[in-house]
Structures are given as C-alpha cells and as structure tokens.
C-alpha positions in Angstrom: 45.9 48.5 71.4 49.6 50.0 70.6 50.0 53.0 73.0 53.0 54.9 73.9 53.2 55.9 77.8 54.9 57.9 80.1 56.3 55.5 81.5 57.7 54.3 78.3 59.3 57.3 77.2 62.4 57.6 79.5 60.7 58.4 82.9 60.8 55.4 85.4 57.2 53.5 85.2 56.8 54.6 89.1 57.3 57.8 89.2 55.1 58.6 85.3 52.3 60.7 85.7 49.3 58.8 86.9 46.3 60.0 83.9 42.9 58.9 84.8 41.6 59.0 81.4 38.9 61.7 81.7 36.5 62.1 78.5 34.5 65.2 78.4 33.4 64.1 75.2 35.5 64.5 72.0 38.3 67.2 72.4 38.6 70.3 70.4 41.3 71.2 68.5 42.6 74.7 67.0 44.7 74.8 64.3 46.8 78.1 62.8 50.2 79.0 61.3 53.2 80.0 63.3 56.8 80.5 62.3 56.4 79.1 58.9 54.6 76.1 60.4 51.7 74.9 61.6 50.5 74.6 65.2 47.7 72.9 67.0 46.5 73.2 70.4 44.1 70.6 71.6 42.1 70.3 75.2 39.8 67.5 76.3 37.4 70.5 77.7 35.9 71.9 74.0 34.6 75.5 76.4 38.3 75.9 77.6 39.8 76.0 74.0 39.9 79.2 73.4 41.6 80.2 77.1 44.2 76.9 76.1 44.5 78.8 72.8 45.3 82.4 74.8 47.9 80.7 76.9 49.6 79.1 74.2 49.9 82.8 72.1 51.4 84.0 75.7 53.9 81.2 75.3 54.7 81.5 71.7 55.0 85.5 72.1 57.5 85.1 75.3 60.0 82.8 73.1 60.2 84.4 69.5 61.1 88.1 71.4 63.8 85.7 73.6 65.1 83.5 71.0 64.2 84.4 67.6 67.2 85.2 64.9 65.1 86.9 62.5 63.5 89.4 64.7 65.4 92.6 65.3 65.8 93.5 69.0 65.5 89.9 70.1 67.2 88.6 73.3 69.4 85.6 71.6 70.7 88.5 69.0 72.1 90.9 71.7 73.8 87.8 73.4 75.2 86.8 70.5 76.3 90.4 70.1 78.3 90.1 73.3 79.9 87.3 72.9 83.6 87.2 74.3 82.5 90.4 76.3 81.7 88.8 79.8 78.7 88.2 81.5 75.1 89.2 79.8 72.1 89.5 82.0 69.0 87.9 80.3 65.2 87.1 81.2 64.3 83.9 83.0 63.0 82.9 79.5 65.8 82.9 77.3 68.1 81.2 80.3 65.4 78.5 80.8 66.0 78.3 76.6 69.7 78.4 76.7 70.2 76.1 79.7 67.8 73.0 77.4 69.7 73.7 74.5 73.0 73.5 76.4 71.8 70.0 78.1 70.5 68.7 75.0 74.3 68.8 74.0 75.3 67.0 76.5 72.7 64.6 76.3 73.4 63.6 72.7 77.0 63.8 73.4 77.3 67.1 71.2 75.2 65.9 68.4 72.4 68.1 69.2 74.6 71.7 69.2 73.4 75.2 70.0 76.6 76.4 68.7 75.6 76.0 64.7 74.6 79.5 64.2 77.7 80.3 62.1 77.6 77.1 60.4 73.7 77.7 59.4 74.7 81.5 58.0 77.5 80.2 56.1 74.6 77.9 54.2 73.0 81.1 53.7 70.0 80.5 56.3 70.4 83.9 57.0 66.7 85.0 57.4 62.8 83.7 57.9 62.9 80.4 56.0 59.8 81.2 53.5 62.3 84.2 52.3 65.2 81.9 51.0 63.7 81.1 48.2 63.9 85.0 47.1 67.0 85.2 48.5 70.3 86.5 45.8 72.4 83.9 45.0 75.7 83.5 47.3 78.7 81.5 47.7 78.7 79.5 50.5 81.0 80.4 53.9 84.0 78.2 54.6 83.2 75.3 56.8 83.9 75.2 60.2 83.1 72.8 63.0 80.8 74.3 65.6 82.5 75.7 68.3 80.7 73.5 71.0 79.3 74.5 74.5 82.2 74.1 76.5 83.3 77.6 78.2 79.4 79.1 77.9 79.4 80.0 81.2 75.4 80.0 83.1 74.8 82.1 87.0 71.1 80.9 87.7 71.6 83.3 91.1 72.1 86.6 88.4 70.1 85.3 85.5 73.7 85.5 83.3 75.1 84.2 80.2 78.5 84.2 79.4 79.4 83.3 75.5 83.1 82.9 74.8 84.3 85.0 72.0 83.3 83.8 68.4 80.4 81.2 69.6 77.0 82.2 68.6 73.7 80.5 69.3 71.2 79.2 67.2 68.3 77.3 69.7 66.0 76.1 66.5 66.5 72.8 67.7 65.1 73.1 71.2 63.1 76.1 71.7 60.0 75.5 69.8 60.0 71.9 71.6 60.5 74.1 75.1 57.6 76.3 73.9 55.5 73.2 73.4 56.5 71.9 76.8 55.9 75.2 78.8 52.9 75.8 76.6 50.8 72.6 77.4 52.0 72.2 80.9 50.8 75.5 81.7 47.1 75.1 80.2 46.9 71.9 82.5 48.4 73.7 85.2 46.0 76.6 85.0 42.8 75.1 83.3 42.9 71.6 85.1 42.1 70.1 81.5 44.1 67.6 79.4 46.4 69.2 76.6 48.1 68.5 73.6 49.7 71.1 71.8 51.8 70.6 68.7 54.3 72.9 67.1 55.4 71.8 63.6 55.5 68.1 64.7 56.8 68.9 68.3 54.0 67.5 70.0 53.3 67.3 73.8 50.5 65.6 76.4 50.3 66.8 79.5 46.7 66.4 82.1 44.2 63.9 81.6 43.1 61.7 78.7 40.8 61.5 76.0 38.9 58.1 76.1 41.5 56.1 74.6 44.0 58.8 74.8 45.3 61.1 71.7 45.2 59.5 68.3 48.3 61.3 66.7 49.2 60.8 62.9 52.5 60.9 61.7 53.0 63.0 58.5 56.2 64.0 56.2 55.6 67.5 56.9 53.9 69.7 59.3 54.5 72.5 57.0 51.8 71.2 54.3 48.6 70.3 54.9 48.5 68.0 52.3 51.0 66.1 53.5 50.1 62.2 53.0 49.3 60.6 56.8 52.0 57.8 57.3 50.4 56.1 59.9 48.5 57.1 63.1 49.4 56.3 66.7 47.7 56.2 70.2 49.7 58.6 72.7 48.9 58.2 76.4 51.8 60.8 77.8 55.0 62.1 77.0 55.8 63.9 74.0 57.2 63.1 70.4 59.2 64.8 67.8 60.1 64.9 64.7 62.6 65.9 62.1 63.6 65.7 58.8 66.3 66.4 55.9 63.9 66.6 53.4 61.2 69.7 54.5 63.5 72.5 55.3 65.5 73.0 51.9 67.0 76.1 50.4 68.9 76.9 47.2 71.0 80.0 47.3 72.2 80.2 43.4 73.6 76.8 42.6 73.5 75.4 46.5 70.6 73.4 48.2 70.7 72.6 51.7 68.7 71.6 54.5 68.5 72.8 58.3 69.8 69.9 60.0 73.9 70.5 60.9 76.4 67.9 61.8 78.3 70.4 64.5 81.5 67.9 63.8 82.2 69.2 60.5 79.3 72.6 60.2 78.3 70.9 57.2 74.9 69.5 56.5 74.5 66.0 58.3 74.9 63.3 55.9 71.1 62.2 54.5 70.8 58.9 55.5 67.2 59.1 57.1 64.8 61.5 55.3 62.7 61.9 59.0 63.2 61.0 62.1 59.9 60.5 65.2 61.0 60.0 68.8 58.9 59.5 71.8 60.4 60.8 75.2 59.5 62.0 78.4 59.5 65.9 77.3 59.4 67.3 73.7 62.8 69.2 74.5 64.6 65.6 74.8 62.1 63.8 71.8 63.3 66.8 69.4 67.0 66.6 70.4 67.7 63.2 69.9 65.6 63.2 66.4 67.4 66.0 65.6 70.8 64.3 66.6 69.4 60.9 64.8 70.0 62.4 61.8 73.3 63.3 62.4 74.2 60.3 63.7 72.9 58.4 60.6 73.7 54.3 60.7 74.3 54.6 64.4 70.7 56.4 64.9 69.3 52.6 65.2 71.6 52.2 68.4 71.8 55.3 69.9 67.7 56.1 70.5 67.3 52.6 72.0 70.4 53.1 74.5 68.3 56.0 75.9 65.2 54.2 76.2 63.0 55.9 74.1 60.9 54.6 70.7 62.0 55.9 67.6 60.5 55.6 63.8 63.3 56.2 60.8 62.0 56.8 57.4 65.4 56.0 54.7 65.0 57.8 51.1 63.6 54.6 49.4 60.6 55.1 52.6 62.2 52.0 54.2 60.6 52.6 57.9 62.9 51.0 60.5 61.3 51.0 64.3 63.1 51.2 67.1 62.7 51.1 71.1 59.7 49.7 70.9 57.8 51.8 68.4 54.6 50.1 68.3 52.8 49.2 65.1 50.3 51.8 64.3 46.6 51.6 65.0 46.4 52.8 61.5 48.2 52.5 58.1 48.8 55.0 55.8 45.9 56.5 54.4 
C-alpha cells in the first residue's frame, strides 16, 4: 500500500510519532462551511465528534478575531494600524500566528511572505473573497515588491510586535494551516482520540489511526463540492496542503487575478502550476512551501525535494509531476 508517514514528511524516522493504529470502527466525519470554504473535522471515536467539532469552533473563533483582514476590530488590523509606531502588545494567539508566518519566510527563503498585504489590496482583494465578484470596477495599485520581514521586531517575554513603518501583514498563507494544526492537536490532546481536520485543503492527522489510516482525496477545489476527485491517498501522519492559481480568482472591471503573490515583484506569481499538494511534518510548513511552489514555478520540482517532503504539481494541460516520493495513489481519478 502507498502511505505517506510521519516520518516521511520532514521529521527524522526516530523521533515521528509512534501511532498504534487504533480502529473504533469507521470514523465520523463533520463537514460545514467556513471562511468561504469548506471544513471537515474527523475523529476515529464517532461519540466524541461533536466535543472534536466544539474544540475546532473554539479554534476557528480564536484566529479569525486575531488575524482576520475583513473583520472590523480584529487584532492583525490594529497592528497593522501601528505600524512604524513601536512596539504593539498582542494575545498569545496572534504572536503564535505572526511568529509561523515570519518563519515560513524564512523557510522558503522569502517566497512564502507575510508582508503582501499591500500588494494583495493593490489587486483589489480588498474584502471577503465571495464579495469581489460585486465589487466596482478599479484600477489596479502600482506594483511594489513586498517589503519583506526583516526589521519586524518579536519580545516573546512582553507578548510584542514591532512592524516597521509601511509593512503590513497579510497571514492568509499560514494561519488557517496553524488553525488546523492547533485545532487537531488539541482534540487529541484533550479527547485522547485520533483527528483529522481539514480546512480548505489544509489537512492535518494528529492521535491514533483508522485501520489503514485516513484515505484522503485530492480535489481541484475545496471550495466546490463538486469538485472532480483527482486521486485518493492513504495518510498515516503529518499533514498536507494545498494550493492553487486557479480557485481564488477575481475580476475587478477589466482585471482578473488570483491570491497567490510573488513578494519579488507584488505581482501575481507567474502560473506555471495550476495546484500545488505537499506533505510535511505540520500543515503550517505543507501550506507554505505549496504556496511558495507556485511562486517558484520551474524550480518548484527542486525546491520541495531539497526539504524532504512529497509534493504533487498539476501544469495547465493537467500534466501531474510527483515529486519527493509522492506515492502513486491507491485510487485514480474517479
């Protein structure tokens, strides 16, 4: 059987997680819309769905008031606000947020930048996604590259952020993958159960295992739910991501673009792949290097396997190139 593991997905085969695979028959799933997306939590316990389900709203609640940009009176707006102005004393939440988004950064050696929230408005994605399309018509702002993350300033002793003046923060590329990460660790944590929870194709396994472990299919877009299945995979730990140039589109008048920002030039990252799925350790590091796949185009099909992880690249003629290791699936499309 092709399975992806923990061990496979960045962490050192010694120290993954050691799941007994623990069946307490099939798992239960719940399945609702969040954020212009879908979501589905899943434990291997049916009778402790609905407490998995509770825990997950708890999670989902905590980050949209921290990091939302379309929410008035959120915590990521009033930093923004302050930015140049010195040191800005925020919840444990939205510095956990900022301090993933500011590694993922690193990690893809800036590919994968929180500092895009200029770049993003200038496209005009300037509210909740499913109100662009009745958006007025606009010209689009002058390009600029994003300012990076050098100079943002973090005191984990006084919970701070300091922003220097004229860089904002847009965390769409990290903090729905953190949500999924604190989200299903915390059911296994307090409900002893396995988890899976997916966010819009963020998807992470924490606890122990269905017999066989979590079948997971692959689709074009978490956003329809008639989406065509691509192919289906067996997951035995980790997390996987995915993104894509081709779901999140806008026109504003005469101008379509997607979400997906090359922070080099704060234009729209040249479309080579139409979706990119990673498998890694944590959905926080799967999202930001299929995120930053994108960007980096051609050099995607070096880049993922230099960081040991698996990655699955779908081109615009639905050429699939695998990478890493991304095993064949258990199941074709459908």
């Amino acid at each position: 059987m092709n399975t992806l593991d923990a061990g496979a997905f960045g962490e050192p085969a010694s120290e993954a997680p050691a799941f007994a695979e623990l069946a307490f028959g099939a798992p239960a799933f719940d399945r609702f819309e969040i954020w212009g997306t879908s979501a589905v939590v899943g434990t291997t316990d049916p009778a402790r769905l609905h407490e998995a389900r509770h825990l997950l709203d708890e999670v989902l609640a905590g980050v949209e008031e921290a990091a939302s940009r379309f929410r008035e009176g959120t915590e990521i707006l009033r930093l923004n606000e302050r930015a140049g102005a010195g040191p800005v004393v925020v919840s444990s939440l939205l510095f956990d947020l900022v301090a993933h988004a500011l590694w993922a950064a690193e990690f893809t050696g800036g590919a994968c930048d929180p500092t895009v929230a200029d770049a993003l408005l200038a496209l005009g994605y300037d509210r909740d996604f499913d109100e662009l399309g009745t958006a007025p018509a606009m010209t689009p702002g002058p390009a600029q590259p994003a300012p990076g993350v050098d100079g943002i300033i973090l005191d984990p002793a006084a919970s701070t952020i300091s922003l220097p003046e004229g860089v904002h923060l847009d965390l769409g590329a990290t903090a729905k993958a953190r949500a999924a990460d604190l989200a299903a660790e915390r059911i296994t944590e307090h409900l002893g159960v396995g988890a899976l929870v997916d966010l819009g194709g963020d998807l992470r396994i924490t606890g122990p295992l269905p017999e066989g472990g979590w079948s997971v299919g692959i689709v074009e877009s978490a956003r329809d739910g008639d989406s065509p299945l691509a192919e289906v995979i067996a997951v035995h730990g980790g997390a996987i991501a995915s993104s894509s140039t081709a779901v999140r589109r806008w026109r504003r008048g005469d101008v379509e673009s997607h979400h997906i920002i090359d922070p080099a030039t704060g234009l729209n990252a040249p479309e080579v792949f139409r979706l990119v799925t990673v498998g890694a350790a944590t959905c926080v590091e799967a999202n930001a290097l299929s995120t930053a796949a994108l960007v980096w185009g051609e050099d995607a099909l070096f880049e993922l396997p230099q960081r040991s992880v698996f990655g699955r690249l779908v081109r615009h003629d639905n050429t699939v190139e695998r990478v890493g290791g991304w095993p064949e699936p258990l199941m074709e499309a459908m």
